[in-house]
C-alpha positions in Angstrom: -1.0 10.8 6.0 -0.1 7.1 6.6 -3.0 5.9 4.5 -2.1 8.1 1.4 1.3 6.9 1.6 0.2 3.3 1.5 -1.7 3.8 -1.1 1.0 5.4 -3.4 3.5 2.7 -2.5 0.2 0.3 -2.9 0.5 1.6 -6.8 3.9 1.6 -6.9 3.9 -1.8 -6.3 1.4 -3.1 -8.4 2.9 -1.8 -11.2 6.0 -2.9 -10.5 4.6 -6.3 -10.5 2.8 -6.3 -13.9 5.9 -4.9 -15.4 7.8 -8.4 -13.8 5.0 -10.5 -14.9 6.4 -9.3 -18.5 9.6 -9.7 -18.3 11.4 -11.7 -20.9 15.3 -12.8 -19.5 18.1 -14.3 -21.1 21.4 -16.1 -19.1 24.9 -14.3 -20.1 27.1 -15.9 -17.8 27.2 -14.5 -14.7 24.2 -12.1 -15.2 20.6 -12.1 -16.4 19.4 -9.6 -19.4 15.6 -8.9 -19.0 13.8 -6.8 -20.9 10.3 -6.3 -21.6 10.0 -6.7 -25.6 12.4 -9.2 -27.3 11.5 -8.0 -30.3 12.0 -4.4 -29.7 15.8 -3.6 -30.3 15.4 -0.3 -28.0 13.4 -1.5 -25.1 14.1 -1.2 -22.1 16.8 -3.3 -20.0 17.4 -4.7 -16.6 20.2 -6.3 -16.1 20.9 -8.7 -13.0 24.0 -9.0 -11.8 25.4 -12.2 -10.1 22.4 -14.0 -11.3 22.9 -17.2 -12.8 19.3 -18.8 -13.0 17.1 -15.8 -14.5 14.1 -17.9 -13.2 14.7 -16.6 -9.5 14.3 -13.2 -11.1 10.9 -14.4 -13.3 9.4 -16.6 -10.4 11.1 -14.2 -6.8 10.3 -11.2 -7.7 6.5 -11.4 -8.4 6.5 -12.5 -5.3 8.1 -10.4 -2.9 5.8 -7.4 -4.8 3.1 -9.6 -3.6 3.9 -9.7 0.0 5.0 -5.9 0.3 1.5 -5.6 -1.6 -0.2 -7.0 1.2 2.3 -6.1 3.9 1.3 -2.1 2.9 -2.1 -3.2 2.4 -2.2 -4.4 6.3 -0.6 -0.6 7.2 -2.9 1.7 5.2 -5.8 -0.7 7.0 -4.5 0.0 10.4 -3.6 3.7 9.6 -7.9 3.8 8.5 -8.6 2.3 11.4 -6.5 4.6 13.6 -7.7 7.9 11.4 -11.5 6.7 12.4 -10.6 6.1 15.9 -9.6 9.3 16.3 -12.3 10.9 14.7 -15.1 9.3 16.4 -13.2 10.2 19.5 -13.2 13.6 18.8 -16.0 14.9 16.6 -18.9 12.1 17.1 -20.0 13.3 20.5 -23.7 13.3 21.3 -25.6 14.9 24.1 -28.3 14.0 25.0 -30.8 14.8 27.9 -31.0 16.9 30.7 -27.9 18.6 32.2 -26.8 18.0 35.5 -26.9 21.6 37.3 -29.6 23.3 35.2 -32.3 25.0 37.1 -35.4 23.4 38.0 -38.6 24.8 36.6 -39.8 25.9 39.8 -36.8 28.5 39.8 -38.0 30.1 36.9 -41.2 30.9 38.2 -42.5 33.9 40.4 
């Protein structure tokens, strides 16, 4: 269940971060207008509020995306891991040879 998790928010994240690599901001005082088509009067809008330098938003961002990119990455590798412990564990079991206790040939014969 962990691994499928960290795969969704794996995705999540990704696009996140190609949506940031396209943003296009603008400095309005004491917030930063971002939106992904200047030249699309109805695109869509994110504003930042109590952002004065909108190249924290352009350069920061990306980057925390990044590292929870890799940081979920790290999780869904140690949930596999786990998951395959587990399983080897319980279902790869192999028997092999004689069992101790079984009657002897010479028991079985008259």
């Amino acid at each position: 269940m962990g691994l499928v998790i960290s795969a969704v928010v794996i995705a999540f994240q990704c696009y996140h971060y190609t949506l940031t690599n396209s943003y296009s901001c603008k400095e309005m005082g004491e917030y930063c207008s971002c939106t992904l088509d200047p030249e699309d009067p109805i695109a869509r809008t994110f504003t930042y509020s109590g952002v004065t330098d909108c190249s924290a938003i352009v350069s920061t961002l990306p980057i925390y995306y990044l590292l929870q990119m890799v940081l979920n990455l790290a999780q869904a590798i140690v949930c596999l891991v786990g998951a395959f412990l587990l399983w080897k564990h319980r279902y790869q079991v192999f028997f092999a040879g004689l069992q101790t206790g079984s009657p002897s040939a010479q028991n079985w014969q008259k």
